[in-house]
C-alpha positions as CSV (number, residue, x, y, z in Angstrom):
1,X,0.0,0.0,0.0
2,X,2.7,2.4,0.6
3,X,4.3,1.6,-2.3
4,X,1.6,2.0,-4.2
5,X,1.0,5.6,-2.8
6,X,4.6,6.4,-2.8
7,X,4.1,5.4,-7.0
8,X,0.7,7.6,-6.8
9,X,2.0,10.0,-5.6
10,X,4.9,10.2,-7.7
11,X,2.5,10.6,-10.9
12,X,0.5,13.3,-9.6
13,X,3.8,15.6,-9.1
14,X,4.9,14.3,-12.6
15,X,1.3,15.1,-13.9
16,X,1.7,18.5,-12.2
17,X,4.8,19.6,-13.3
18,X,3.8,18.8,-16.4
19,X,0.8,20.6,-16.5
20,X,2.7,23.8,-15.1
21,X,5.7,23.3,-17.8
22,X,2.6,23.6,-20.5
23,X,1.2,26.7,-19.0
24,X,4.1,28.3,-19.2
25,X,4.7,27.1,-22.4
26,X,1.4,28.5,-23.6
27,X,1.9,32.0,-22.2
28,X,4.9,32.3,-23.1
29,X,4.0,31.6,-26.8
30,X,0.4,33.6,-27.1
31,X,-0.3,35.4,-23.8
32,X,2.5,37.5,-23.7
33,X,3.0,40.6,-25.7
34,X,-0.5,39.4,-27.4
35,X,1.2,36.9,-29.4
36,X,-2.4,35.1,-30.4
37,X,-3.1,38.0,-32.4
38,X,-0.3,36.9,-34.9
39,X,-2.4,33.3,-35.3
40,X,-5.7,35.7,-35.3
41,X,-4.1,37.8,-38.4
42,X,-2.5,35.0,-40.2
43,X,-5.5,32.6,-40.2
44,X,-7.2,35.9,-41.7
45,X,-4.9,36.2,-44.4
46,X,-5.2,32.3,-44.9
47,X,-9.0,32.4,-45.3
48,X,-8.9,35.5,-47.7
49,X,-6.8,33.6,-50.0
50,X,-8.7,30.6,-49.8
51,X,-12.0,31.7,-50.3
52,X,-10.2,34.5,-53.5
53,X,-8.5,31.7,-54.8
54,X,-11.3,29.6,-55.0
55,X,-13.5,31.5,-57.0
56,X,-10.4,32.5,-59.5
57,X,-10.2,29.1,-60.0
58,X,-13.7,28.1,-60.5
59,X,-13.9,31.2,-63.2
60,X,-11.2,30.0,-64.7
61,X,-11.7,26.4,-64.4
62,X,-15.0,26.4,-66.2
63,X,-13.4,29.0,-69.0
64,X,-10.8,26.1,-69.7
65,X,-13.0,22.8,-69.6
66,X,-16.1,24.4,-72.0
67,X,-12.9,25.2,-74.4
68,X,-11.8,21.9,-74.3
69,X,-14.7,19.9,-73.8
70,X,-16.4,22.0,-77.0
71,X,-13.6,20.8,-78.9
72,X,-13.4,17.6,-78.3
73,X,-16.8,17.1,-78.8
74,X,-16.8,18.9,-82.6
75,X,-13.4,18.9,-83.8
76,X,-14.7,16.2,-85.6
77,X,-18.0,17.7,-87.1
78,X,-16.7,21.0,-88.2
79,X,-16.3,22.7,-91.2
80,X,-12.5,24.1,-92.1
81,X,-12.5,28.1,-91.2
82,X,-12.0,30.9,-89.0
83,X,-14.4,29.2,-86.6
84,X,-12.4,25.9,-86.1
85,X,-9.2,27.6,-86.1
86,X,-10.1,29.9,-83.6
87,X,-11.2,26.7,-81.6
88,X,-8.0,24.9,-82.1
89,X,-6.2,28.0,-80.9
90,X,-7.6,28.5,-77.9
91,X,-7.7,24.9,-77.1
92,X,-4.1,24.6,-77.5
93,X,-3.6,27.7,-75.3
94,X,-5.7,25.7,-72.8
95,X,-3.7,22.5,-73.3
96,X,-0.3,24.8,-72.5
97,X,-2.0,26.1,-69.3
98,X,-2.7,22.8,-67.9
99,X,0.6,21.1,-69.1
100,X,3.1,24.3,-67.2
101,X,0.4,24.8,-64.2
102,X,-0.2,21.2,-63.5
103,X,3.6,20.1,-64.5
104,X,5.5,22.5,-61.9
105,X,5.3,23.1,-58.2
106,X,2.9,25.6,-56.8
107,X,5.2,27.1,-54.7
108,X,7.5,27.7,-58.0
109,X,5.0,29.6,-59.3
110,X,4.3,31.5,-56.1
111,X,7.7,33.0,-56.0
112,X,7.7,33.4,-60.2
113,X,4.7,34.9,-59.3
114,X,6.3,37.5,-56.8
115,X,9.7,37.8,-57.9
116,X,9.3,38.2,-61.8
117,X,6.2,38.8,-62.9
118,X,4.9,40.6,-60.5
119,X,8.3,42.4,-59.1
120,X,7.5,45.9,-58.6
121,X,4.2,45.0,-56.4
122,X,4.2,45.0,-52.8
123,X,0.3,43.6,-52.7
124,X,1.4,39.8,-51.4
125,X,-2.2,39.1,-51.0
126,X,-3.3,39.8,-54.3
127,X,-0.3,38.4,-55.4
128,X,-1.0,35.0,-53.5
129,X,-4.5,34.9,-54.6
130,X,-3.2,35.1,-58.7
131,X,-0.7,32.3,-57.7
132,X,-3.2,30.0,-56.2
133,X,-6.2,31.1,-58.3
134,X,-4.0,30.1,-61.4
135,X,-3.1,27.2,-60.0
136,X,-6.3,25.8,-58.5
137,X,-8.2,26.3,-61.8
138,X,-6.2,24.3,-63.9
139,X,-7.2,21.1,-61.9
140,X,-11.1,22.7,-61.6
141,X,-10.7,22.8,-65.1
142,X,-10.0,19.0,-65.5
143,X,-13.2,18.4,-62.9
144,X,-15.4,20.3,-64.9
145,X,-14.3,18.8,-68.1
146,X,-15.0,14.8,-66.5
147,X,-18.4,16.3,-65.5
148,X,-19.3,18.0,-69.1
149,X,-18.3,15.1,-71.1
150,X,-20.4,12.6,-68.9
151,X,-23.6,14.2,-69.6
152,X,-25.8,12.3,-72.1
153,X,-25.0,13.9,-75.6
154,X,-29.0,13.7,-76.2
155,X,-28.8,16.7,-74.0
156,X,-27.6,18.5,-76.3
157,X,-29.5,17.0,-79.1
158,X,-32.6,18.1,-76.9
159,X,-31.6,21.5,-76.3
160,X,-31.0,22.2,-80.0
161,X,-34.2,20.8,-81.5
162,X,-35.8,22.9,-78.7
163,X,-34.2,26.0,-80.2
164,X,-30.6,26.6,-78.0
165,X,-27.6,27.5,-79.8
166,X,-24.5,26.0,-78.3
167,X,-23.6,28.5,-76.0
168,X,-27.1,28.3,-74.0
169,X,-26.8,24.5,-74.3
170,X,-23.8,24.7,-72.1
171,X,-25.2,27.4,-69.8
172,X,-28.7,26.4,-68.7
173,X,-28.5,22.8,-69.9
174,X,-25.0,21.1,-69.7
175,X,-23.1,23.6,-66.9
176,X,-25.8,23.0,-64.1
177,X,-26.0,19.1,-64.4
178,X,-22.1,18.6,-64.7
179,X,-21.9,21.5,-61.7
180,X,-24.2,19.3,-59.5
181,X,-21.9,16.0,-60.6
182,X,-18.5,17.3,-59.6
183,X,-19.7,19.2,-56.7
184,X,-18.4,17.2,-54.2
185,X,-14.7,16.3,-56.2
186,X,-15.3,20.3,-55.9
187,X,-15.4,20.4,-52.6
188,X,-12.4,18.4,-51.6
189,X,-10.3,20.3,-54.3
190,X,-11.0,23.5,-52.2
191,X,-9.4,21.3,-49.1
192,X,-6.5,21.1,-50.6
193,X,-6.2,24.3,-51.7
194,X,-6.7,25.7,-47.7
195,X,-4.2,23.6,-47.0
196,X,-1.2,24.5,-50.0
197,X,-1.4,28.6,-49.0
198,X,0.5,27.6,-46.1
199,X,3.7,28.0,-48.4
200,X,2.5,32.4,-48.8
201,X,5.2,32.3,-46.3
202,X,7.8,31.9,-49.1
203,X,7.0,35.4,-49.9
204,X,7.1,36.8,-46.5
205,X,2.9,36.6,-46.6
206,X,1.6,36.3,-42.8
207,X,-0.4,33.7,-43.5
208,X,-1.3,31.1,-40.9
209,X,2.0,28.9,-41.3
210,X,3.9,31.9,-41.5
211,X,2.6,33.5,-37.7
212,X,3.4,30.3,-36.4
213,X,7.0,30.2,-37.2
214,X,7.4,34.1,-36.4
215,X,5.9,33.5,-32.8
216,X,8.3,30.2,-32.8
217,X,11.6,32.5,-33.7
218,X,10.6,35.1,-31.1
219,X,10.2,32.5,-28.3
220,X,12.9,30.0,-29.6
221,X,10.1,27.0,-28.8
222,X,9.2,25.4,-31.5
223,X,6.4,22.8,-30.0
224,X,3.4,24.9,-28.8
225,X,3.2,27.7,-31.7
226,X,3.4,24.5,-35.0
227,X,1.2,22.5,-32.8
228,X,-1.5,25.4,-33.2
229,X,-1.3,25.7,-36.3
230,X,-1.6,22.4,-36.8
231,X,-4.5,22.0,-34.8
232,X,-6.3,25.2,-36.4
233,X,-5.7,23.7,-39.9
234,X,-6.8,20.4,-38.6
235,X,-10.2,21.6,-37.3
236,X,-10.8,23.7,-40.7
237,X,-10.0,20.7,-42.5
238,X,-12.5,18.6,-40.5
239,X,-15.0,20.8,-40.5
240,X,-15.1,21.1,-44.6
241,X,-15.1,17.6,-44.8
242,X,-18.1,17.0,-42.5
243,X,-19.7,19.8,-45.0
244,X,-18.5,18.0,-48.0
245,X,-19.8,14.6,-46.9
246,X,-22.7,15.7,-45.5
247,X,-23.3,17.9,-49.4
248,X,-23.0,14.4,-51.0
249,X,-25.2,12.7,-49.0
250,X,-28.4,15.8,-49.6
251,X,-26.9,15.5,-53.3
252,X,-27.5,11.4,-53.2
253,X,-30.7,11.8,-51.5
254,X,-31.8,14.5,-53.8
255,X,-31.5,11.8,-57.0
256,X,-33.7,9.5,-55.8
């Protein structure tokens, strides 16, 4: 018995210093000098981008995949002219966007981004948001394209006899039903775009990542301020993917 309260005993001071070692830790790294307001400002930053980003991409991504997808589906059927050359054109243009964005590193093109083509420019946000808007809609573009050429080609067939040219086909016909079919592929491209801003820091952006590791220089402890930002990313993450699944079960429910 005395052994075992001698070991009890023992555990509760271990537990306790413990416990005290972590307060400190967590004052030292976000009560003093107001160091949470660094994670407030960069997890800011990080949503701004995000949520930019994302609809840069979808504007884009749906620019690229009718270009494509309206070629693959008539390069065959057209006449020789201006018409199908100008189609060819731009869907090589297309092809060349999706080869260079989807063929080199994001962060690459982040510092390209800021250190060449956009040198003169102090704006890191706006600068970010181009980065990762450019990048996220070349794979958008590829979603959108799997979800326009898997729609029924009587669709379009339909839509013409009824009196749409091609360009309303797409728009209130074709877009809508290969939106609602890719929604949730979407969804978890978004995901991963929330989590690939955290290289803005590469550019001196205070983005989430970035606030971390400042806080970690300034207090030389590395554990408490990456754990955060771990943790914050971690909870963001989980809570779009209860969103996501819980979109694809309305959207499964909803075709019955």
């Amino acid at each position: 018995m005395l052994l075992m309260a001698s070991g009890l005993t023992g555990l509760r001071e271990s537990f306790n210093s413990w416990f005290m070692k972590m307060k400190d830790e967590f004052t030292l790294n976000f009560i003093n000098e107001d160091r949470w307001k660094l994670l407030l400002e960069g997890l800011g930053n990080t949503l701004l981008i995000t949520f930019a980003a994302v609809l840069l991409g979808i504007v884009l991504g749906i620019l690229v995949a009718a270009v494509r997808s309206t070629w693959d589906k008539n390069k065959e059927n057209m006449k020789k002219g201006l018409g199908k050359g100008i189609l060819r054109l731009l869907n090589g243009i297309c092809n060349l966007y999706l080869t260079v964005i989807r063929g080199t590193p994001v962060v690459v093109q982040l510092l390209i981004m800021y250190f060449v083509i956009f040198a003169s420019s102090n704006n890191k946000i706006l600068i970010a948001i181009l980065a990762f808007g450019i990048n996220s809609g070349a794979y958008v573009a590829e979603i959108f394209r799997s979800g326009i050429m898997s729609i029924d080609p009587g669709q379009f067939e339909a839509s013409r006899s009824l009196g749409f040219n091609y360009a309303q086909t797409m728009f209130y016909v074709v877009l809508p039903q290969a939106f609602k079919n890719v929604l949730p592929t979407l969804a978890n491209e978004f995901i991963v775009l929330l989590k690939e801003t955290s290289v803005s820091g590469y550019i001196a952006l205070r983005d989430l990542t970035k606030a971390g590791d400042i806080i970690r220089g300034r207090t030389y402890s590395a554990f408490m301020p990456l754990i955060a930002v771990a943790l914050i990313y971690l909870v963001m993450v989980v809570i779009l993917s209860w969103l996501v699944g819980k979109l694809e079960r309305r959207l499964r429910n909803s075709e019955r």
